[in-house]
Backbone bond lengths (Angstrom), bond angles and torsions (degrees), N, CA, C in turn:
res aa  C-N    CA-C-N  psi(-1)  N-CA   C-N-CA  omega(-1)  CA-C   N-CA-C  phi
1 X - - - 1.470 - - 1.524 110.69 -
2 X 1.462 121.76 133.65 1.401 126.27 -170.69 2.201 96.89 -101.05
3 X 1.608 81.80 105.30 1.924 82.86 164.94 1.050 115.62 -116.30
4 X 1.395 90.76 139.53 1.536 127.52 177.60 1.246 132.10 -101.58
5 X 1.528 125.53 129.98 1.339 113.58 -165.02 1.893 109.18 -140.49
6 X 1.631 112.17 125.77 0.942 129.10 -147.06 1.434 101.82 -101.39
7 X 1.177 131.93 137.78 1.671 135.08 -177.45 1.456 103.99 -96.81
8 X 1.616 114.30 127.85 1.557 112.16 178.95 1.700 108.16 -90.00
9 X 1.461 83.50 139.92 1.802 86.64 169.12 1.544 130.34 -70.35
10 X 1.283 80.51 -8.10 1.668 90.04 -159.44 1.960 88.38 -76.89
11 X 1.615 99.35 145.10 1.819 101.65 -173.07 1.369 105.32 85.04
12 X 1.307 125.62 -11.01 1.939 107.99 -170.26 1.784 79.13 -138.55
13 X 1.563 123.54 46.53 1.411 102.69 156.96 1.416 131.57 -91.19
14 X 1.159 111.80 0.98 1.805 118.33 149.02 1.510 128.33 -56.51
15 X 1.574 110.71 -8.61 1.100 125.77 177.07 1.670 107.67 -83.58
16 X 1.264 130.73 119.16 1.315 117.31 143.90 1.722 132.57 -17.81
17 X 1.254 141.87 122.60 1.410 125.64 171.30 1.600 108.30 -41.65
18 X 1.448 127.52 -40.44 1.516 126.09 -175.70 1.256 112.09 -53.30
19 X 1.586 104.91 -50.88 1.770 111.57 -162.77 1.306 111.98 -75.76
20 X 1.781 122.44 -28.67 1.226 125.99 -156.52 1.682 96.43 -96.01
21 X 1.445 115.07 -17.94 1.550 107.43 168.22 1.160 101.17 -72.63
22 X 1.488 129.24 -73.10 1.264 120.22 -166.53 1.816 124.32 -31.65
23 X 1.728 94.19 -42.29 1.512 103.73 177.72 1.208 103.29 -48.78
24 X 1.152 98.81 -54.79 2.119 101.55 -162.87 1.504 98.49 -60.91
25 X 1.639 156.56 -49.66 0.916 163.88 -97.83 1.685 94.82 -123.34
26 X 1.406 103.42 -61.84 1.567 134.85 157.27 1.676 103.50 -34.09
27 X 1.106 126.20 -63.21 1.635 124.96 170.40 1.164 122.05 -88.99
28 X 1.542 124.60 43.62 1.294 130.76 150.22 1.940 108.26 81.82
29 X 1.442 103.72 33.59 1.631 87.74 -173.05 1.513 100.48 -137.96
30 X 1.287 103.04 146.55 1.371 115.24 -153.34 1.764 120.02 -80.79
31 X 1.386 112.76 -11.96 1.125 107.36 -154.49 1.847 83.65 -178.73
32 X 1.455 98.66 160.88 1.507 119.32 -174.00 1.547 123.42 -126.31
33 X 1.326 115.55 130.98 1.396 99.06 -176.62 1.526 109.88 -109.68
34 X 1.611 135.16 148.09 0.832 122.71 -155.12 1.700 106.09 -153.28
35 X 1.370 113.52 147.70 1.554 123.92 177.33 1.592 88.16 -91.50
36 X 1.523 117.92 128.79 1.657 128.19 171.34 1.683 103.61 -129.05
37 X 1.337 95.89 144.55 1.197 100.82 174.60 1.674 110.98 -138.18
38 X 1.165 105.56 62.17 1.910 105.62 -179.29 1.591 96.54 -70.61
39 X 1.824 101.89 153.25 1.590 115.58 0.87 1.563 103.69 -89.82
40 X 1.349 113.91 113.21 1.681 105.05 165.62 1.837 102.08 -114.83
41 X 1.288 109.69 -150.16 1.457 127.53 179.81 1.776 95.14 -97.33
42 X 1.493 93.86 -67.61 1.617 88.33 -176.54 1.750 130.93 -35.68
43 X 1.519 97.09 -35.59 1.532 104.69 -162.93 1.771 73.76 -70.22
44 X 1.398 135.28 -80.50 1.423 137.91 -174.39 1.610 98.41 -3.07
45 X 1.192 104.74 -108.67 1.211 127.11 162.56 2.335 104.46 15.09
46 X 1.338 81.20 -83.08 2.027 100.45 173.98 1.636 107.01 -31.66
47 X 1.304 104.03 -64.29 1.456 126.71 -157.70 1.963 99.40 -75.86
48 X 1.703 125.26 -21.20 0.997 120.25 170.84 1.601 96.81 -81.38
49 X 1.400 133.26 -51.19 1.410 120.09 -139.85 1.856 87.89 -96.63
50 X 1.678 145.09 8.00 1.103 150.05 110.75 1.172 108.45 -23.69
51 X 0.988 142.29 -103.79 0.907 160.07 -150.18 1.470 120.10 -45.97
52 X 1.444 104.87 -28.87 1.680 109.11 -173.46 1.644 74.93 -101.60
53 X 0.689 141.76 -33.39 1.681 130.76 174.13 1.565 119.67 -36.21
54 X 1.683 86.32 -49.23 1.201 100.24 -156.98 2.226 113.98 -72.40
55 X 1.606 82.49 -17.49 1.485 120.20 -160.19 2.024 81.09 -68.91
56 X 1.411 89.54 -38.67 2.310 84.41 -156.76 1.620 90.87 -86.92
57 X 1.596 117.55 -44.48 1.626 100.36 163.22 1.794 105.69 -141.51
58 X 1.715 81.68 149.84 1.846 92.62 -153.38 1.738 100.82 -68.04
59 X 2.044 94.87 -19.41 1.923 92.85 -178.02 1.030 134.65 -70.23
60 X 1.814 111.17 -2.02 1.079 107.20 177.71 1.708 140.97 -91.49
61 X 1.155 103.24 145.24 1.317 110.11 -167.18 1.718 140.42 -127.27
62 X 0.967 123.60 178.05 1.678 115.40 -174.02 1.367 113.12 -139.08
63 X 0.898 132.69 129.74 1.580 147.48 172.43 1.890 99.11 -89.12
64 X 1.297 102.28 120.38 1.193 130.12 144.55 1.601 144.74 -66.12
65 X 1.464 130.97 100.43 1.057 133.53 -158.26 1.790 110.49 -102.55
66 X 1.372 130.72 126.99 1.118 125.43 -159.09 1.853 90.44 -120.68
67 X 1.144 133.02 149.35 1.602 130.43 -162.63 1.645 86.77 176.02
68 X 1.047 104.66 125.36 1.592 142.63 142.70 1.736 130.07 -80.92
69 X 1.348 89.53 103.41 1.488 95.52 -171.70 1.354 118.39 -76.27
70 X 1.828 117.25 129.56 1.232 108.21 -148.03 1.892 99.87 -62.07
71 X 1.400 130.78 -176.70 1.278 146.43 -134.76 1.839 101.66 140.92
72 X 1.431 92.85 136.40 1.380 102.81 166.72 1.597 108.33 -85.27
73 X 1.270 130.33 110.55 1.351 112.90 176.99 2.099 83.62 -149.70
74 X 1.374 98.46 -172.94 1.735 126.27 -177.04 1.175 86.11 -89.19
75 X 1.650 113.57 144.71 1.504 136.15 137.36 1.289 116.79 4.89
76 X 1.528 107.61 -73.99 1.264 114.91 172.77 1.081 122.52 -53.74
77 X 1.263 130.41 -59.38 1.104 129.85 177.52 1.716 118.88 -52.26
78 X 1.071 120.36 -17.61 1.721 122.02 -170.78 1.729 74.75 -92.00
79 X 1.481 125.08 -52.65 1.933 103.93 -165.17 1.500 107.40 -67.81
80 X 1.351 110.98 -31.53 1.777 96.94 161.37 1.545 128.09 -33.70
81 X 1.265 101.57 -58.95 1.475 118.29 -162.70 2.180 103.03 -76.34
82 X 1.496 97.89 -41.22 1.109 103.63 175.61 1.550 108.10 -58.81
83 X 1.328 117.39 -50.96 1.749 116.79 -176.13 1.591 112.26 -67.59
84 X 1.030 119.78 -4.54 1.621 138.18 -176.50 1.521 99.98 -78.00
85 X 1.852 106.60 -68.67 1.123 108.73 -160.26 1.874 105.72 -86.85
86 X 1.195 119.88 21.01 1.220 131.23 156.75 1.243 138.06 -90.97
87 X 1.593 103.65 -42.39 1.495 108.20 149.46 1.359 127.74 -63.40
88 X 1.608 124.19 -27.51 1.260 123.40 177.59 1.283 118.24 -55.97
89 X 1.846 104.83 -42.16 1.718 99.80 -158.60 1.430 93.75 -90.10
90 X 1.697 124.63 -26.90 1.543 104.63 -168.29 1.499 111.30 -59.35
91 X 1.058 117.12 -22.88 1.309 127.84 -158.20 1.603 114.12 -54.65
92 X 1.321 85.09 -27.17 1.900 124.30 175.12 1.224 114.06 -60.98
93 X 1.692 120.87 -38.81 1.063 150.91 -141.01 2.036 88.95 2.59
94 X 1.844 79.39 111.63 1.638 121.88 164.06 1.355 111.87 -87.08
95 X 1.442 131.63 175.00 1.186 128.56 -178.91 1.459 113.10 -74.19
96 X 1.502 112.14 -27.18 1.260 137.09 175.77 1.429 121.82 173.74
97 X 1.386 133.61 153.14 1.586 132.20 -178.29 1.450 106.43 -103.19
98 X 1.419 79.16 120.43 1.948 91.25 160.80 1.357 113.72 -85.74
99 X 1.172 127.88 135.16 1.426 125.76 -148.72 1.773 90.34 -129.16
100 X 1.754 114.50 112.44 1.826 97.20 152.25 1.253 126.85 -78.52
101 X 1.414 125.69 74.16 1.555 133.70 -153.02 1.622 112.51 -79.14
102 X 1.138 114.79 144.78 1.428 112.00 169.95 1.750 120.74 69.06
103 X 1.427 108.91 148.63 1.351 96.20 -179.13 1.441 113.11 -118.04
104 X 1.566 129.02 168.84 1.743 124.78 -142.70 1.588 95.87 -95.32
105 X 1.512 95.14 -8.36 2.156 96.01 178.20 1.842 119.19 -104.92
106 X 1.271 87.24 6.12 1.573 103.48 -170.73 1.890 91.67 -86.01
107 X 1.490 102.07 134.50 1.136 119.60 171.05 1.545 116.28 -43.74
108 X 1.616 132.99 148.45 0.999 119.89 153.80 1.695 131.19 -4.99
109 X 1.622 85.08 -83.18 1.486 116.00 -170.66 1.491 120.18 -38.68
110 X 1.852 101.95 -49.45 1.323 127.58 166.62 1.238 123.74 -52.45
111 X 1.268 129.02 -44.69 1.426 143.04 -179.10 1.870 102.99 -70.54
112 X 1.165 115.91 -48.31 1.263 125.21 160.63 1.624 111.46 -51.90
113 X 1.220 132.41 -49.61 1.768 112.95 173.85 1.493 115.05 -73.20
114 X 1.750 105.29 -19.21 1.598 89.01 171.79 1.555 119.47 -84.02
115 X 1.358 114.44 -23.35 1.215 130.50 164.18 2.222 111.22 -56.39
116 X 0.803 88.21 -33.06 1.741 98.42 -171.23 1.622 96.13 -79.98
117 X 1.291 113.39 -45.53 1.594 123.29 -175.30 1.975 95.55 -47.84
118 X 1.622 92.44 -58.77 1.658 99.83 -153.53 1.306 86.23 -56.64
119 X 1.333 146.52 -69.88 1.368 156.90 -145.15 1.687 112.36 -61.45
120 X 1.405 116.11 -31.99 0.990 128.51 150.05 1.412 132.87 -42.36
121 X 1.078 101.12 -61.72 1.781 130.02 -179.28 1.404 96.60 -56.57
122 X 1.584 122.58 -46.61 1.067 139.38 -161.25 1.520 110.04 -65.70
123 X 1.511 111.69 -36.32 1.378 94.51 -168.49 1.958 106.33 -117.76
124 X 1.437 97.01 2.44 1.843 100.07 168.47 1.512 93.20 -62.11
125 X 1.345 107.27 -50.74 1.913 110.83 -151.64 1.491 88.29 -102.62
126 X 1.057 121.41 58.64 1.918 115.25 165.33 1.419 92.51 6.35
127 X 1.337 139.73 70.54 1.847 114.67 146.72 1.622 97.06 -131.55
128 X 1.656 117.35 139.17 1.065 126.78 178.74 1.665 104.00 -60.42
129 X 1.375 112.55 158.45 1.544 125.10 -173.62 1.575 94.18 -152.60
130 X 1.747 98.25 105.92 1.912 112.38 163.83 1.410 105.95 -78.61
131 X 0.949 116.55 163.46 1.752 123.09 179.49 1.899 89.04 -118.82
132 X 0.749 137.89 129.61 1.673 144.68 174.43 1.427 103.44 -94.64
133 X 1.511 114.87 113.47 1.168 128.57 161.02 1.938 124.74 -44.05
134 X 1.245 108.84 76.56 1.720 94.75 -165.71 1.600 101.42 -147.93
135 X 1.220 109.22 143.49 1.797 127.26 -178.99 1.942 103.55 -44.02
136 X 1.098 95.34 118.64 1.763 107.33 169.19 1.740 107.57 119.06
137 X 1.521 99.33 -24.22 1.495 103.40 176.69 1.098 123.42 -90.13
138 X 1.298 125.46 -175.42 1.935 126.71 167.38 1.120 106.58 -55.53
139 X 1.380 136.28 -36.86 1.251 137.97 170.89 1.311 138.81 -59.77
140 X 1.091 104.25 20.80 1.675 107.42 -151.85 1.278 124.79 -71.68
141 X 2.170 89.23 -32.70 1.586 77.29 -158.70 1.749 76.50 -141.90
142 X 1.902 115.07 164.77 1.283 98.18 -161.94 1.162 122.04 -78.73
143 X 1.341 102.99 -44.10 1.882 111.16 170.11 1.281 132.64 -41.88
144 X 1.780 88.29 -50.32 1.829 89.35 164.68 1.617 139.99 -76.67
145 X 1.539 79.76 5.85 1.734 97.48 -176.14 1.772 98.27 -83.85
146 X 1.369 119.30 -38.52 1.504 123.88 -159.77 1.614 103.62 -43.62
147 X 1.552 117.20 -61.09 1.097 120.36 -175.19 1.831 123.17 -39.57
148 X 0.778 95.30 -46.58 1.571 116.19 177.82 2.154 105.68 -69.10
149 X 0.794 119.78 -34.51 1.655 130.59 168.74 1.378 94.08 -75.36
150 X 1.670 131.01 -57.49 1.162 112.37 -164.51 1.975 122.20 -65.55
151 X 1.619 91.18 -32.75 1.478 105.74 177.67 2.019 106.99 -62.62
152 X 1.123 114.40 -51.33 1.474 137.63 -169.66 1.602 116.41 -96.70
153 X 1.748 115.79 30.30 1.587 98.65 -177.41 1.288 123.95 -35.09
154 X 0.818 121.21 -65.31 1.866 121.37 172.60 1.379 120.16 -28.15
155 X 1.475 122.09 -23.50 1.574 117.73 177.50 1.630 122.45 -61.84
156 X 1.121 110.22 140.25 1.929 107.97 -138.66 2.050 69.34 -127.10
157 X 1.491 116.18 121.12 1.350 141.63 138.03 1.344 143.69 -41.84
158 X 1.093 136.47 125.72 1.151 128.86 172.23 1.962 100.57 -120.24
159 X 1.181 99.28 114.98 1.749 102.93 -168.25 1.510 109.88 -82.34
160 X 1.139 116.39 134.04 1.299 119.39 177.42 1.693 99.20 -153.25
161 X 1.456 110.45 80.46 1.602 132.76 178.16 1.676 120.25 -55.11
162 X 1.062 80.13 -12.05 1.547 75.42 -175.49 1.890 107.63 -77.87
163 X 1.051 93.28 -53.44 1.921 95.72 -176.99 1.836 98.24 -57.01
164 X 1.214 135.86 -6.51 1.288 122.92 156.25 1.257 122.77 -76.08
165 X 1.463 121.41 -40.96 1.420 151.51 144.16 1.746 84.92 -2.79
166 X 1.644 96.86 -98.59 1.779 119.87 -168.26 1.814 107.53 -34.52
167 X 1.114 106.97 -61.42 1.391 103.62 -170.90 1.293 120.47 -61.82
168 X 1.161 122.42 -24.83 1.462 147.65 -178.55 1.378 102.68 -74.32
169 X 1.053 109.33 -47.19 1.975 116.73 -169.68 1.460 106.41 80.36
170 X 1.203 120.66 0.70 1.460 126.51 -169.20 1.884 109.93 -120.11
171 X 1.394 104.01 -175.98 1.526 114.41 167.15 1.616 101.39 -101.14
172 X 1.473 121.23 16.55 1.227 123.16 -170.47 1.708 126.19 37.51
173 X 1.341 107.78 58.85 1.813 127.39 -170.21 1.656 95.98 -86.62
174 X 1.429 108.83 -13.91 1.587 104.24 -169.29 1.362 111.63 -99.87
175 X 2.119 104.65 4.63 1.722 99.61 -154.79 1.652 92.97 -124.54
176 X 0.919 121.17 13.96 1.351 122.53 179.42 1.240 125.38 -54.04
177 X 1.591 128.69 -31.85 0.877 103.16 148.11 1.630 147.33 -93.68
178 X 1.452 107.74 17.03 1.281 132.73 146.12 1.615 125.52 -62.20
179 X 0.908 107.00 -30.31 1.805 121.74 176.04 1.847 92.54 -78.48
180 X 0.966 103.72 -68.25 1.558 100.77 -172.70 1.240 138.60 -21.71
181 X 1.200 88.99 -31.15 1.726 129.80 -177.89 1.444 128.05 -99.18
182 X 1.619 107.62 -6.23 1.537 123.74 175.66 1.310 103.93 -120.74
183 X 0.981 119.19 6.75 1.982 123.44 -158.87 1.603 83.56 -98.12
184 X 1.337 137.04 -60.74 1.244 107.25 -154.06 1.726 121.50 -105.60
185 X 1.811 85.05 36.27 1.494 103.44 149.89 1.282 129.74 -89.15
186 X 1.216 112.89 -20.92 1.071 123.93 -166.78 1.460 123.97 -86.55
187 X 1.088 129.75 89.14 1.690 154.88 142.35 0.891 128.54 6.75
188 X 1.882 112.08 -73.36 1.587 126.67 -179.61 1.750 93.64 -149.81
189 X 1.565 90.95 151.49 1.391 122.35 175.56 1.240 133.10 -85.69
190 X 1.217 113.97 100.03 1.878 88.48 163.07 1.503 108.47 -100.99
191 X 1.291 107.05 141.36 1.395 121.23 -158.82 1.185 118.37 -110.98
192 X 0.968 124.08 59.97 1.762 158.93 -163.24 1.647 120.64 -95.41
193 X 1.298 129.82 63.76 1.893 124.02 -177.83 1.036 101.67 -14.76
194 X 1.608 146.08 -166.85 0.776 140.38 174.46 1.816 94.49 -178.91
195 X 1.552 135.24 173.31 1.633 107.65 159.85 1.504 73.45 -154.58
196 X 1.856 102.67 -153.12 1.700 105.04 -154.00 1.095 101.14 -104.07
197 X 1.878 138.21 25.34 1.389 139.23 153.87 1.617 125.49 -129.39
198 X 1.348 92.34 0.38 1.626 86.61 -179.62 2.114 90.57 -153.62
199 X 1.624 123.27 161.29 1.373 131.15 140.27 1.478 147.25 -53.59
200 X 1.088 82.66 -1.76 1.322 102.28 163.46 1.489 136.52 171.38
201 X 1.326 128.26 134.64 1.765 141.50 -120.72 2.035 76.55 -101.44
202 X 1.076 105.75 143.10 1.406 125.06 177.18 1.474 123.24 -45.98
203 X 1.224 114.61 -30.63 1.229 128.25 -170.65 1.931 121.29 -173.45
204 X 1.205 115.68 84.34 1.101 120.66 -177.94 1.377 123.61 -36.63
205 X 1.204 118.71 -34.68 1.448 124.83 173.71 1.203 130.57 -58.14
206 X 1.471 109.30 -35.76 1.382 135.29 -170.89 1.768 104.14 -55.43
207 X 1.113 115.31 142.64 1.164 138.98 -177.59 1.715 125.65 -76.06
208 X 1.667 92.72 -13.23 1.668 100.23 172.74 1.590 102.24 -100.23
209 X 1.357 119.90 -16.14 1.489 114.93 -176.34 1.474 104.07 -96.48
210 X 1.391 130.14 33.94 1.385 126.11 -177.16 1.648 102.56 -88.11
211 X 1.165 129.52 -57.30 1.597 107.74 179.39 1.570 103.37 -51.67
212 X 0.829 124.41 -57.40 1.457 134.80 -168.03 1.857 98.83 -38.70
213 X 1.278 98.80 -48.58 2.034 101.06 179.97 1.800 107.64 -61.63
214 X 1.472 97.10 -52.78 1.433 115.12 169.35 1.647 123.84 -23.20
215 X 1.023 89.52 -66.66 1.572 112.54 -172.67 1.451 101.91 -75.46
216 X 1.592 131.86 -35.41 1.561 112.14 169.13 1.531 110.77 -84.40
217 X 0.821 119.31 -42.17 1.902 124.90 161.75 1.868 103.85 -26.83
218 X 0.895 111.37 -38.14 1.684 121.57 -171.94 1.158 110.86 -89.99
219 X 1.366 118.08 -48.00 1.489 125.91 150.40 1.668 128.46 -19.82
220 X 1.660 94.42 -71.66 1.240 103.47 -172.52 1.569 101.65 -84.29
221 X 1.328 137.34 5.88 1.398 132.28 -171.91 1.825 101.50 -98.11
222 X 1.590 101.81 -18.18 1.523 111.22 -175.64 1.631 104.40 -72.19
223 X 1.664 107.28 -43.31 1.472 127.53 -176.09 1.495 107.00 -49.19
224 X 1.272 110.23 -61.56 1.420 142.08 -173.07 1.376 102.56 -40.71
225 X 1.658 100.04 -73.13 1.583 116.30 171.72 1.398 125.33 -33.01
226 X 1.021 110.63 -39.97 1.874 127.62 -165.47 1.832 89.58 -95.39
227 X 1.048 120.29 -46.98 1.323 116.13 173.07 1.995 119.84 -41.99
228 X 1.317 106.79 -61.17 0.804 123.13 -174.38 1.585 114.40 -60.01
229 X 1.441 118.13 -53.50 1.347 138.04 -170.70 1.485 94.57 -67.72
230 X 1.619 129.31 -13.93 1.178 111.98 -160.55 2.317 92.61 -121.57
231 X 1.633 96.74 33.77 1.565 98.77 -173.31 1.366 137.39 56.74
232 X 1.472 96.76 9.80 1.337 101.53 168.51 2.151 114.81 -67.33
233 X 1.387 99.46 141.67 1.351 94.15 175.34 1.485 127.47 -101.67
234 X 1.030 107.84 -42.09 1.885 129.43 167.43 1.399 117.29 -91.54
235 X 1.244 132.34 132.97 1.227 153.56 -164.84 1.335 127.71 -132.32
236 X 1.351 149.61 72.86 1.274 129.86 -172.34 1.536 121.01 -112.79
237 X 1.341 110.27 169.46 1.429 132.99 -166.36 0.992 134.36 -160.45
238 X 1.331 134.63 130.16 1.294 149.84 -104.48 1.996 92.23 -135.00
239 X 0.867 158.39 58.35 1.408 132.95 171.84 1.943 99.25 -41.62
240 X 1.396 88.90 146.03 1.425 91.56 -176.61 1.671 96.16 -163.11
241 X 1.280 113.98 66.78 1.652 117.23 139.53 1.431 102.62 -59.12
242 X 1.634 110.67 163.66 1.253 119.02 165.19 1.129 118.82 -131.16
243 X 1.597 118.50 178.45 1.160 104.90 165.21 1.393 139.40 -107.34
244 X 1.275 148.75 -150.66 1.299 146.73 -150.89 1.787 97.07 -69.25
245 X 1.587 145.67 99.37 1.501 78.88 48.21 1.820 92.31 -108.58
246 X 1.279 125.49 -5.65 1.484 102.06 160.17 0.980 130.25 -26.29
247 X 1.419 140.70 -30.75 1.159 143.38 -164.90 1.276 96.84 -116.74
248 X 1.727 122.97 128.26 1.222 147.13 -163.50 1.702 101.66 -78.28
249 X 1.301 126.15 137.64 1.345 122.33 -169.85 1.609 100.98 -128.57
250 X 1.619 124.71 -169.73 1.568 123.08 -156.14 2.005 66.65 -116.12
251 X 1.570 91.53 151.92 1.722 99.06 151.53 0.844 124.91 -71.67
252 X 1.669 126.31 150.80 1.442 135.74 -159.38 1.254 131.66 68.58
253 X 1.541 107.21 -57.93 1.671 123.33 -161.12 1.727 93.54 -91.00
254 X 1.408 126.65 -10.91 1.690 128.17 174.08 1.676 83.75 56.76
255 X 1.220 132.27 38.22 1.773 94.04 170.28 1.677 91.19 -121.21
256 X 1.758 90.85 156.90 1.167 120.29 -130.42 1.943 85.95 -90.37
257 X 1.356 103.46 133.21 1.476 113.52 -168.56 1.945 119.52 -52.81
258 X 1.583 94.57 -49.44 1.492 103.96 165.54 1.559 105.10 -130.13
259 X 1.761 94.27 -176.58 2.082 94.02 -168.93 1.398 76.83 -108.88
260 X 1.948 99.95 124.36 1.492 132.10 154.80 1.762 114.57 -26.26
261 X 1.329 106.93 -45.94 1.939 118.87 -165.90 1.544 82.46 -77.64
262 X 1.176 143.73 -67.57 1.156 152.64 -153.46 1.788 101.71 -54.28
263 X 0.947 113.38 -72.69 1.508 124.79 -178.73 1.325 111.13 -38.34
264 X 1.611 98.50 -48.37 1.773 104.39 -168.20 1.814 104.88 -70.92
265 X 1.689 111.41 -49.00 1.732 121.69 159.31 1.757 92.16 -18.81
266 X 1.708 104.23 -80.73 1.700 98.06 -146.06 1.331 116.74 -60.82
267 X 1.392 104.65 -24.74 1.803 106.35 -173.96 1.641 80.40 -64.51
268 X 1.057 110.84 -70.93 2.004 98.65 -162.61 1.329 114.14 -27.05
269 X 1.065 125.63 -66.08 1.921 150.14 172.10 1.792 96.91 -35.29
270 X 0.954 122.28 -42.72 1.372 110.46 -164.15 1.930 84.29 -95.44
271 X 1.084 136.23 -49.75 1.726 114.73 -175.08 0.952 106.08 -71.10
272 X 1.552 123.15 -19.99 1.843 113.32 177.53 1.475 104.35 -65.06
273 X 1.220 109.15 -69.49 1.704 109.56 168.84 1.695 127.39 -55.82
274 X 0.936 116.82 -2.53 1.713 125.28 138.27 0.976 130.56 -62.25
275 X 1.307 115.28 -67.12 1.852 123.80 170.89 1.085 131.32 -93.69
C-alpha cells in the first residue's frame, strides 16, 4: 500500500499558499489539506501555487475540507449551506472532502437528512465525501455513531481518535469492541495524539506521552491493516496538531508550549518509519 501524507494549513496561515506548499513539499509530504472558501482570492491564489506543484509532480494533491459555521438556523437550512459549500470546493475537484457533517444535538432522524443530502451530492458529482469523526458532529461519540454506520454502510470516515479520547474521558480500553466496528470505515486519517482531557497531548516527543503515542500508532496500524487486506492501494493522512488554542500555551506569556510544524513533521517521521 502506497501512504500518503498531507500537511494541514490550518496553523501556518501566515504562510503564503506558495511558501507553505513548498514548505510542506520541502518536508517530505505529499499533498495538502485545506479550509477553501471560493470564490475568494485565497482559494485563487491555492489553486495557482497547486497547480505549479502539480506541474513538478502530477501526484500531488489536496484534500478539501467542507465545515459549517455554527449559526442557529433549521435542518434545512444547515443542508442548504452544507450543499453550497460542497458545490464550491468540488468545483476544485480535491482529492476528496472531508466533511464536519451534522450536528451532536440534532435528532437521529435529522442527522440522517443531512447525512442523505451529503451522500446525494456525492454521487450526482462522482466526488468522494469523508464524514470526520469530531466533537459537535454526528460523529462525536463512538457508540452513538454505530447507528448511523449501520443505517449508511457505505459512509466512508475520516478518523480523528482523539475527540473520542475527550468525550470518553478515557483512552477508550473499554470500547474496543466498538472501534472494531468503526475502523473499517475509515478512509483517511488525521493523525492527532489525543489523551482523556484535552485533543491533543502538549508535546509528542515528550517522554510521558509515549504510551499515549503508542496506543494511537496501533490504532491507526489496525486501520491501515484492514485497509490493505481489504485491496485498497492508496492511503492518506493528515498529521493534524493544531494550533493555539489546540495547542496548550505557558500562563501570561500565551506562548505556545511546543512548535505545531514540528509535532505534525514527527508524527509523519515516526508512521513513515513504521510503514
Amino acid at each position: 500500500m502506497n501512504i500518503l501524507y498531507s500537511c494541514p494549513y490550518w496553523g501556518s496561515e501566515s504562510l503564503s499558499p506558495e511558501i507553505f506548499i513548498n514548505k510542506a513539499i520541502g518536508d517530505g509530504y505529499n499533498g495538502v489539506e485545506l479550509l477553501l472558501q471560493p470564490p475568494d482570492a485565497m482559494t485563487d491564489q491555492f489553486m495557482t501555487a497547486i497547480d505549479v506543484a502539480k506541474n513538478i509532480n502530477s501526484d500531488f494533491y489536496f484534500i478539501a475540507l467542507q465545515l459549517v459555521f455554527p449559526a442557529k438556523e433549521s435542518v434545512s437550512d444547515y443542508i442548504k449551506k452544507m450543499e453550497h459549500n460542497l458545490a464550491s470546493i468540488s468545483s476544485l475537484n480535491p482529492l476528496f472532502i472531508n466533511s464536519h457533517t451534522g450536528k451532536d444535538y440534532y435528532s437521529f432522524d435529522d442527522n440522517c437528512r443531512v447525512i442523505e443530502a451529503s451522500m446525494n451530492f456525492s454521487a450526482k458529482n462522482n466526488i468522494r465525501i469523508l464524514h470526520e469523526t469530531h466533537r459537535s458532529r454526528f460523529t462525536f461519540h463512538t457508540a452513538t455513531l454505530l447507528p448511523y454506520l449501520q443505517k449508511f454502510p457505505e459512509l466512508e470516515l475520516t478518523g480523528d481518535l482523539s475527540h473520542f479520547c475527550v468525550v470518553s474521558e478515557s483512552m477508550l480500553e473499554d470500547q474496543e469492541e466498538i472501534l472494531e466496528k468503526i475502523f473499517p470505515h475509515i478512509s483517511h486519517l488525521h493523525a492527532r495524539v489525543g489523551y482523556e482531557q484535552g485533543p491533543q497531548v502538549n508535546d509528542p516527543k515528550a517522554p510521558e506521552w509515549n504510551a499515549h503515542v503508542n496506543r494511537f500508532v496501533n490504532w491507526w496500524e489496525k486501520i491501515i491493516e484492514l485497509k490493505q487486506k481489504a485491496g485498497q492501494q492508496v492511503f492518506t493522512i493528515t498529521p493534524e496538531f493544531g494550533p493555539i488554542p489546540y495547542m496548550p500555551v505557558m500562563p501570561f506569556t500565551q506562548e505556545p508550549i511546543s512548535l505545531q510544524w514540528e509535532n505534525n513533521l514527527f508524527i509523519k517521521n515516526v508512521l513513515q518509519n513504521k510503514f
